[in-house]
BADREN-728076 format. One line per 2 residues: number of its first residue (from 1); their letters; for each residue x, y, z of N, C-alpha, C, O. Coordinates in steps of 0.02 Angstrom, whole numbers, plus 50000, padded with zeros to 5 digits. Layout:
NUM) A) X Y Z X Y Z X Y Z X Y Z  ...
//
This chain:
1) XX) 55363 56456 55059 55359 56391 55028 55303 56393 54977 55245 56405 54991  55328 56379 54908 55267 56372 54870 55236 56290 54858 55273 56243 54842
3) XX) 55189 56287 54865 55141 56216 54855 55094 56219 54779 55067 56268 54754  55094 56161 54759 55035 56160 54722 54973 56150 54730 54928 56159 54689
5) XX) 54969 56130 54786 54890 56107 54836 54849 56151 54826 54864 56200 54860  54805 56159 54796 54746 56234 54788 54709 56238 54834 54679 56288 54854
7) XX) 54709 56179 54857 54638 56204 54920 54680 56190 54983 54698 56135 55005  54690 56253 55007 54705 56273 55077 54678 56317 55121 54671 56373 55096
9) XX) 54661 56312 55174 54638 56329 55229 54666 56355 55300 54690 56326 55348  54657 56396 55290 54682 56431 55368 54639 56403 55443 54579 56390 55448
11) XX) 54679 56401 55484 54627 56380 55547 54678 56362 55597 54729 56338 55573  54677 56368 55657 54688 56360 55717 54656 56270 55753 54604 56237 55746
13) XX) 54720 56261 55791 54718 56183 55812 54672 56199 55864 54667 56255 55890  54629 56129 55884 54569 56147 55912 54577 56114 55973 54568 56140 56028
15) XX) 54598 56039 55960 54604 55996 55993 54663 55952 55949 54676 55957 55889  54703 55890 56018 54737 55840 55965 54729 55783 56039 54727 55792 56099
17) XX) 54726 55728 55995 54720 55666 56030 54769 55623 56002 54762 55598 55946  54827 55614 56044 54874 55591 56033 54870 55501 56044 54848 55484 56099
19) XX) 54889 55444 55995 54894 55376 56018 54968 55369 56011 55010 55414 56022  54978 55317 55996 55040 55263 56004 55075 55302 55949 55116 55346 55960
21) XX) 55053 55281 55883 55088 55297 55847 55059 55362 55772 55094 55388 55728  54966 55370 55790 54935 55391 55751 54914 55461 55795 54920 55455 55856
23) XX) 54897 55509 55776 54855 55580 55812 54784 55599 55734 54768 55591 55676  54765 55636 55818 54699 55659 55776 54695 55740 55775 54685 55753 55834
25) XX) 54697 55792 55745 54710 55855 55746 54637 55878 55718 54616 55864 55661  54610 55908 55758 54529 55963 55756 54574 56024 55762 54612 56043 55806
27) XX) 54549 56056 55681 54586 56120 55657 54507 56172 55669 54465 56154 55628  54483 56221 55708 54419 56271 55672 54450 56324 55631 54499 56359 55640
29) XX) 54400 56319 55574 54415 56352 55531 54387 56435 55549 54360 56447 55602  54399 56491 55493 54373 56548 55491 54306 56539 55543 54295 56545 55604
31) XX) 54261 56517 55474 54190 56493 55463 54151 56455 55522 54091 56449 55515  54177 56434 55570 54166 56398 55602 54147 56325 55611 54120 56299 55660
33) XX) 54169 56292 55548 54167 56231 55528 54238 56183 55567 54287 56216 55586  54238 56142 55572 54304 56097 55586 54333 56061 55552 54306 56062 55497
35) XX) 54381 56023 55553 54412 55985 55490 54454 55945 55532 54500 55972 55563  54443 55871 55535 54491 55827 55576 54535 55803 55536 54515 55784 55481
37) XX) 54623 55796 55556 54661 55764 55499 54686 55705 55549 54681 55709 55610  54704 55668 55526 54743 55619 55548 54818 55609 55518 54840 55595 55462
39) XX) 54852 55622 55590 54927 55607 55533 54981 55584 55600 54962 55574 55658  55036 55579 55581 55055 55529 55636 55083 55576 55700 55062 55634 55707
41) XX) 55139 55542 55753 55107 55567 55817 55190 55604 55815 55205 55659 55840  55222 55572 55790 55290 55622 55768 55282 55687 55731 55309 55740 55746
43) XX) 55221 55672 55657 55223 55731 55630 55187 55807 55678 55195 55865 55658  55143 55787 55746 55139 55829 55780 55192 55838 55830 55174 55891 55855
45) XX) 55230 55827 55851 55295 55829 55881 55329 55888 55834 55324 55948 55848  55370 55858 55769 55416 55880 55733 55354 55949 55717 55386 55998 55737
47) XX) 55304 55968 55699 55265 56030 55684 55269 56081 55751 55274 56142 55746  55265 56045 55814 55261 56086 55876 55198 56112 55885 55179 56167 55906
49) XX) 55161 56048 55860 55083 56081 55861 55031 56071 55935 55015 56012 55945  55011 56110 55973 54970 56118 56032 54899 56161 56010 54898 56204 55967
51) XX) 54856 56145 56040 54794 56205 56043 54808 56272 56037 54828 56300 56088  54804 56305 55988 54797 56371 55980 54853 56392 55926 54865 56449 55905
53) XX) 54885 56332 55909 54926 56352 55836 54895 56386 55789 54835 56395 55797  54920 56406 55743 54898 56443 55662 54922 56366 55641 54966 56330 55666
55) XX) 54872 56354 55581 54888 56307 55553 54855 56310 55475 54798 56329 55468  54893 56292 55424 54862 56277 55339 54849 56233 55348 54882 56210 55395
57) XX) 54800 56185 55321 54735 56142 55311 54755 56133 55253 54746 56177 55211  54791 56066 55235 54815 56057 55138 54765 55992 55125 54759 55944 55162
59) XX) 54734 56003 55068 54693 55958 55049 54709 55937 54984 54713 55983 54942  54719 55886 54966 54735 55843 54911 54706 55756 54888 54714 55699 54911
61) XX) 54669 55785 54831 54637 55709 54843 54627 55697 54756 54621 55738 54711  54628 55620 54755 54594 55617 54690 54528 55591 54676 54497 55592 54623
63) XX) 54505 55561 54754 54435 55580 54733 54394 55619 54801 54406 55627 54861  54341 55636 54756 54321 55659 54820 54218 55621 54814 54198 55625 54756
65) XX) 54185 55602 54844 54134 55569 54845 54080 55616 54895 54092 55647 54947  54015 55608 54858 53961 55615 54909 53893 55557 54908 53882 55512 54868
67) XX) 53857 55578 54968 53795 55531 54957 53746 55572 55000 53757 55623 55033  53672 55524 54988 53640 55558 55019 53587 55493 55014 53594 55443 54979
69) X) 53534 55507 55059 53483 55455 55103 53437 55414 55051 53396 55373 55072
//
């Protein structure tokens, strides 16, 4: 499958906390950093996603923001 998404990430599912209708997916990366996505509770169903999947990390945004103290 080709994507246009440039920033992708490899990483393994860490954890998922499944609700009603929303989930929360903790991917660790290489690096040892984490990356929580939120996406709904079907799209982990229909993926077949459990702890210890391989998973791409697609990031797409138009903005992206920082701050500091």
């Amino acid at each position: 499958m080709k994507l246009s998404t440039r920033n992708q990430l490899a990483g393994t599912v860490e954890q998922i906390r499944t609700g009603e209708v929303m989930a929360s997916v903790k991917v660790a990366l290489a690096g040892g950093d984490v990356i929580t996505a939120a996406i709904t509770a079907e799209a982990v169903s229909d993926l077949g996603l459990e702890p210890g999947s391989s998973v791409t990390v697609l990031v797409k945004a138009t903005e992206v923001m920082l701050a500091t103290d």
